[in-house]
C-alpha positions as CSV (number, residue, x, y, z in Angstrom):
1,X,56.6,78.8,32.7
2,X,54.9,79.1,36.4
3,X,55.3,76.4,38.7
4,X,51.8,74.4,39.6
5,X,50.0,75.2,42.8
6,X,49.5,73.0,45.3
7,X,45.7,74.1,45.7
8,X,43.5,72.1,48.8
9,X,40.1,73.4,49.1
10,X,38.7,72.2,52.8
11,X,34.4,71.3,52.9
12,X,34.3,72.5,56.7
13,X,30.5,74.4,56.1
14,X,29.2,74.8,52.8
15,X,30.0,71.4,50.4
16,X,28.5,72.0,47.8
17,X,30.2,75.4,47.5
18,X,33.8,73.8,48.2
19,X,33.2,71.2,45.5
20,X,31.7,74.3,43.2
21,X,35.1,76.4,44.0
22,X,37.2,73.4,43.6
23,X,35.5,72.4,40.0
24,X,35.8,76.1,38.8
25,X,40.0,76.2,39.9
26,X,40.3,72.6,37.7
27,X,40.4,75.3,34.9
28,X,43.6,76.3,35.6
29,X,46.8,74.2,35.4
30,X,47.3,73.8,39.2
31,X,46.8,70.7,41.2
32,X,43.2,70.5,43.6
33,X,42.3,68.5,46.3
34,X,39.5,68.7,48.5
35,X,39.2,67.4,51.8
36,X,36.2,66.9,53.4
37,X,35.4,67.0,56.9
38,X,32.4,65.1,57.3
39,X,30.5,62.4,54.6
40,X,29.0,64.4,52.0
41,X,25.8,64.9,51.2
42,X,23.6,63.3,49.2
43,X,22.5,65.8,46.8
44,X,21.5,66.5,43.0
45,X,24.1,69.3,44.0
46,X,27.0,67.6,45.0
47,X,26.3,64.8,42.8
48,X,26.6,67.1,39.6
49,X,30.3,68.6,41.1
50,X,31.7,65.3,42.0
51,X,30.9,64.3,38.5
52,X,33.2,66.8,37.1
53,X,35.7,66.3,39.8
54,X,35.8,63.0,39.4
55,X,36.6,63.7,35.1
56,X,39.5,65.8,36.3
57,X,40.7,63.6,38.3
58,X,40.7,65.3,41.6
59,X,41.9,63.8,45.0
60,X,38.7,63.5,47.4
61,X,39.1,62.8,51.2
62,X,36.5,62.5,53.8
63,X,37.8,63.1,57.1
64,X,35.9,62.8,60.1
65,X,35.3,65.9,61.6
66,X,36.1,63.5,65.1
67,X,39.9,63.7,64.0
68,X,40.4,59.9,65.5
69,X,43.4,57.8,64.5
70,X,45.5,60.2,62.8
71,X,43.0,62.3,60.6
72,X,44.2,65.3,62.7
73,X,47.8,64.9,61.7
74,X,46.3,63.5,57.7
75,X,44.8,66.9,57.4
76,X,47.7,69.0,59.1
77,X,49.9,67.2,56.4
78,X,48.0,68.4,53.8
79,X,47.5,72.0,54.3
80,X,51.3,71.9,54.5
81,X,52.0,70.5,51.1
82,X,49.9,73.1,50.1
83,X,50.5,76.5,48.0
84,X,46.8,77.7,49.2
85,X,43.8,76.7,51.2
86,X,40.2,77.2,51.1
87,X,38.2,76.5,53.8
88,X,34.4,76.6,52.6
């Protein structure tokens, strides 16, 4: 039996792609997480892909794209737990 990926998609440019890639990988049997580096939109879009991440239980964080008060170190924490990253 494989070990689970750790799996972080990052929404840097295109959200509702990164929430559209992160969806699609919930199909496998590795851990997701998407971090956000701004608010996200609000759009029938990204509406319909939080949905679904939201059903699979998949972390969320917004991080301001500022990097005050830690968010900078958060985020660097983050891509070092994880097996693979995404930026989108």
């Amino acid at each position: 039996m494989q070990r689970k990926k750790n799996i972080l998609i990052i929404a840097k440019r295109n959200q509702t792609e990164a929430l559209r890639v992160a969806a699609g990988l919930t199909l496998l049997d590795d851990r997701v997480k998407v971090d956000a580096l701004k608010k996200l939109a609000d759009t029938p879009q990204v509406a319909e892909h939080m949905e679904v991440l939201e059903f699979a239980e998949v972390p969320l964080d917004v991080l301001s794209q500022d990097f005050p008060d830690g968010t900078a170190l958060r985020l660097a924490r983050h891509i070092m737990n994880a097996d693979v990253v995404f930026v989108v």
